[in-house]
C-alpha positions as CSV (number, residue, x, y, z in Angstrom):
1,X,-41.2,-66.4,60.9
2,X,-37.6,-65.7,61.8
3,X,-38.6,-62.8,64.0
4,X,-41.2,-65.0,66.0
5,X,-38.4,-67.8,66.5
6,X,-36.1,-65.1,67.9
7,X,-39.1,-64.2,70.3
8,X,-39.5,-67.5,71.5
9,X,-35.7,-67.9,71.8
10,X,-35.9,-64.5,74.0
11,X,-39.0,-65.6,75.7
12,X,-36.9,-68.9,77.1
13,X,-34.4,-66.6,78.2
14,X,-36.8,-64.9,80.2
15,X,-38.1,-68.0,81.6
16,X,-34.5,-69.4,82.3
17,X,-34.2,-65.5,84.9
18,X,-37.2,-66.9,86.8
19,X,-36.1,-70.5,87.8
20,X,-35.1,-70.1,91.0
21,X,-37.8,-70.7,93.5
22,X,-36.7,-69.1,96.1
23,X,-36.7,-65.9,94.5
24,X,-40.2,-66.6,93.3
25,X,-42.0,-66.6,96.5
26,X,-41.3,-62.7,97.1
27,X,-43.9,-61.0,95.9
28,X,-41.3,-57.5,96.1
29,X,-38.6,-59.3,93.8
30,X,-38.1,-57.7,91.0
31,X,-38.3,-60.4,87.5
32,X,-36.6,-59.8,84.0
33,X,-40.0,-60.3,82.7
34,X,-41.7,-57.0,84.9
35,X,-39.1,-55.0,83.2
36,X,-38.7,-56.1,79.2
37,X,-41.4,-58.3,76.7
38,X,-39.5,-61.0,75.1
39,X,-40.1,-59.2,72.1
40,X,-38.3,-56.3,73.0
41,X,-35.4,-58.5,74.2
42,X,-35.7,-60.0,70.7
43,X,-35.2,-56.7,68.9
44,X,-32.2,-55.5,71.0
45,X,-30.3,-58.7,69.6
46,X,-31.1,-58.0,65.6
47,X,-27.7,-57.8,63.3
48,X,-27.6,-54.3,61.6
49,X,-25.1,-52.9,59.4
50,X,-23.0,-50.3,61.0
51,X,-20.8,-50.2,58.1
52,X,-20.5,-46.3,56.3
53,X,-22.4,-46.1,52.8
54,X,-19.4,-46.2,51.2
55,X,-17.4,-49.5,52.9
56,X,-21.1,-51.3,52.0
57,X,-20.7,-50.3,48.2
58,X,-16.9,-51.2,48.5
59,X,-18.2,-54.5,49.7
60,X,-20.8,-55.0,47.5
61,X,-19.8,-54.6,43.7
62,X,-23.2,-55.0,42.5
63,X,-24.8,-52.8,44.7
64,X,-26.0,-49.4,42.6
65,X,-27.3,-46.5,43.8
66,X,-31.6,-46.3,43.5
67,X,-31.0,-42.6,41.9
68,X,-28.9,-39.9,41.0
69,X,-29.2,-36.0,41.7
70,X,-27.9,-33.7,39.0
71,X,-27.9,-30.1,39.1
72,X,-28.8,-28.3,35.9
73,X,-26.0,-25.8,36.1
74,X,-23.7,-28.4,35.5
75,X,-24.4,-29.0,31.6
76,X,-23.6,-31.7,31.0
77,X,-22.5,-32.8,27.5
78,X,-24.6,-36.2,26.2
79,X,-21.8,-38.1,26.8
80,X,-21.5,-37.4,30.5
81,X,-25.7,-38.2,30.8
82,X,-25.2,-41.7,29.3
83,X,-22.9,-42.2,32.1
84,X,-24.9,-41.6,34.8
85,X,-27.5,-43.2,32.9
């Protein structure tokens, strides 16, 4: 749902480039909407998190890890396991 409103939103945008009629009437003009969907203008504008693994974790103190590699050579003693368990 969120992603459709921010297509419409885009899609106004779009519209808002073509209202000037004077520009409209040349076939050879070039229009924001010949170049980009206003779905693709939509996605260009989505919030991401640029933060490092670590500064999100920092950030986050219930955050965890979804696993844990361990190499075997490392023998751990039972102690050590039910930490990382």
């Amino acid at each position: 749902r969120e992603r459709q409103e921010e297509a419409a939103y885009a899609a106004g945008v779009l519209d808002l480039m073509i209202g000037r009629e004077d520009l409209m009437d040349d076939e050879d003009q070039l229009m924001a909407q010949d170049v980009i969907a206003a779905e693709d203008l939509a996605g260009r504008f989505i919030e991401r998190d640029t933060r490092e693994l670590a500064e999100r974790a920092a950030a986050d103190r219930e955050w965890t890890y979804g696993h844990v590699v361990v190499d075997e050579a490392q023998e751990l003693s039972e102690m050590d396991w039910r930490v990382l368990m």
